[in-house]
C-alpha positions in Angstrom: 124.6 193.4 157.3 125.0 191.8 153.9 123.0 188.9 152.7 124.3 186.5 150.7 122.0 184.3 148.4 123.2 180.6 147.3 120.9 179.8 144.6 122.9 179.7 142.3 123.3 176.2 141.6 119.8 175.2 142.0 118.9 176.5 139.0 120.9 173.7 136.9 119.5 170.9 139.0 115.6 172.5 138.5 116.8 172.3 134.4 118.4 169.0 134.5 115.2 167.2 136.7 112.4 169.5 134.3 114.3 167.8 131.1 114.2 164.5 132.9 110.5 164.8 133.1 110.1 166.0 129.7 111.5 163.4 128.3 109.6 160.9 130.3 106.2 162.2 129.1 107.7 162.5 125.5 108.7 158.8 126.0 105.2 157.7 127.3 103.5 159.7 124.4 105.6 158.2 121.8 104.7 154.3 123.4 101.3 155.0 123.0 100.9 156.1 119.7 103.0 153.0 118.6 100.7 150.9 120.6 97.4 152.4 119.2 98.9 152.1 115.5 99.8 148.2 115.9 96.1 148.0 117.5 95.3 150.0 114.6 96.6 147.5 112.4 95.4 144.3 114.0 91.8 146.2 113.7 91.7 146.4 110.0 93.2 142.9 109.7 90.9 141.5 111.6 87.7 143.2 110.1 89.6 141.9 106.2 89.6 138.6 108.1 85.9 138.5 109.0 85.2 139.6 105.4 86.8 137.0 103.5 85.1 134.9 106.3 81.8 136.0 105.2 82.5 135.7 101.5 83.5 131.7 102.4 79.9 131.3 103.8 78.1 133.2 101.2 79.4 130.8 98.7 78.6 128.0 100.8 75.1 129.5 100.4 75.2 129.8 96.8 76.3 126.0 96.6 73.4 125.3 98.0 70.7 127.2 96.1 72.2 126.3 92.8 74.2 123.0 93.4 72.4 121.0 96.3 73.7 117.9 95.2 77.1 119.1 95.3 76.5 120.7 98.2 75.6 117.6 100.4 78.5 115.5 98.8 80.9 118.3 99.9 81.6 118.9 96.5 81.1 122.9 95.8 83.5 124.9 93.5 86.4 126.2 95.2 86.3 129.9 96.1 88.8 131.9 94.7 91.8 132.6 97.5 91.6 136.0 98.9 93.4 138.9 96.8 95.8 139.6 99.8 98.1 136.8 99.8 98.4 137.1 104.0 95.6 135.7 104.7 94.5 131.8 104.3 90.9 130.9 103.8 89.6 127.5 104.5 86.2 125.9 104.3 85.1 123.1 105.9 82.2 121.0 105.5 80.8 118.4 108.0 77.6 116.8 107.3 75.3 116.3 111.3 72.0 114.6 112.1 72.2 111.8 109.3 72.4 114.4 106.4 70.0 116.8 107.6 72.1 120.0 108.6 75.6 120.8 107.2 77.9 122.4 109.3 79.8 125.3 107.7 83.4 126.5 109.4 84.9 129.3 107.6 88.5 130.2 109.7 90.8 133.4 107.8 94.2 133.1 109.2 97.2 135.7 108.9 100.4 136.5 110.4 101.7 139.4 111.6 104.8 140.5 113.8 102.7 139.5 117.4 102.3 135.8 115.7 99.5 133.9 113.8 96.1 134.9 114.1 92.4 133.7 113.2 88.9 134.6 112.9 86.7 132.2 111.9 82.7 132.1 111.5 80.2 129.2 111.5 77.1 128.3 110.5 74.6 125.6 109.9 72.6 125.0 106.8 69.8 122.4 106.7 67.9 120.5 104.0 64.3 122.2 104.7 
């Protein structure tokens, strides 16, 4: 009795689908290493943000203690733009309960290739 054995082809469809897998999990690994680098990316823009944010109310601070009368007429000196031209920083002042407490709003904006973005920080100062 002779056996015959017809495996012969499978072994080309078991290559062809273990490629096909291969490549998938290359594939996935590859979309999330980009996605972790752009979060990357948005994660050291948005801690640059919050520092130039910080700077903004430091010097809102300083206004105070040496300037307090150009502090309550919203006149302090401008701060000095920050060093990296992609971000914008803007102050703004806003006098509350009749000249008591000035409201501080620092917002850092910056664009990148997912749109605009902002981080912004707040704070009250008061005349006491």
């Amino acid at each position: 009795m002779i056996i015959k054995n017809y495996n012969g082809g499978q072994s080309i469809i078991e290559v062809v689908v273990s490629l096909a897998l291969i490549a998938a999990v290359v594939l996935g690994l590859v979309k999330v290493t980009i996605i972790s680098i752009n979060n990357a990316g948005f994660a050291r823009d948005q801690r640059v943000a919050t520092k130039y944010a910080q700077e903004g109310i430091e010097n809102a601070r300083k206004c105070k203690e040496e300037n307090e009368v150009a502090f309550w007429n919203k006149s302090c000196p401008a701060l000095i733009s920050p060093t990296d031209n992609r971000f914008t920083r803007t102050i703004t002042y806003t006098v509350v309960e009749a000249q008591q407490k000035m409201d501080i709003l620092v917002e850092v904006a910056w664009s990148d290739s997912k749109g605009v973005h902002k981080s912004s920080l707040q704070t009250y100062l008061t005349k006491w």
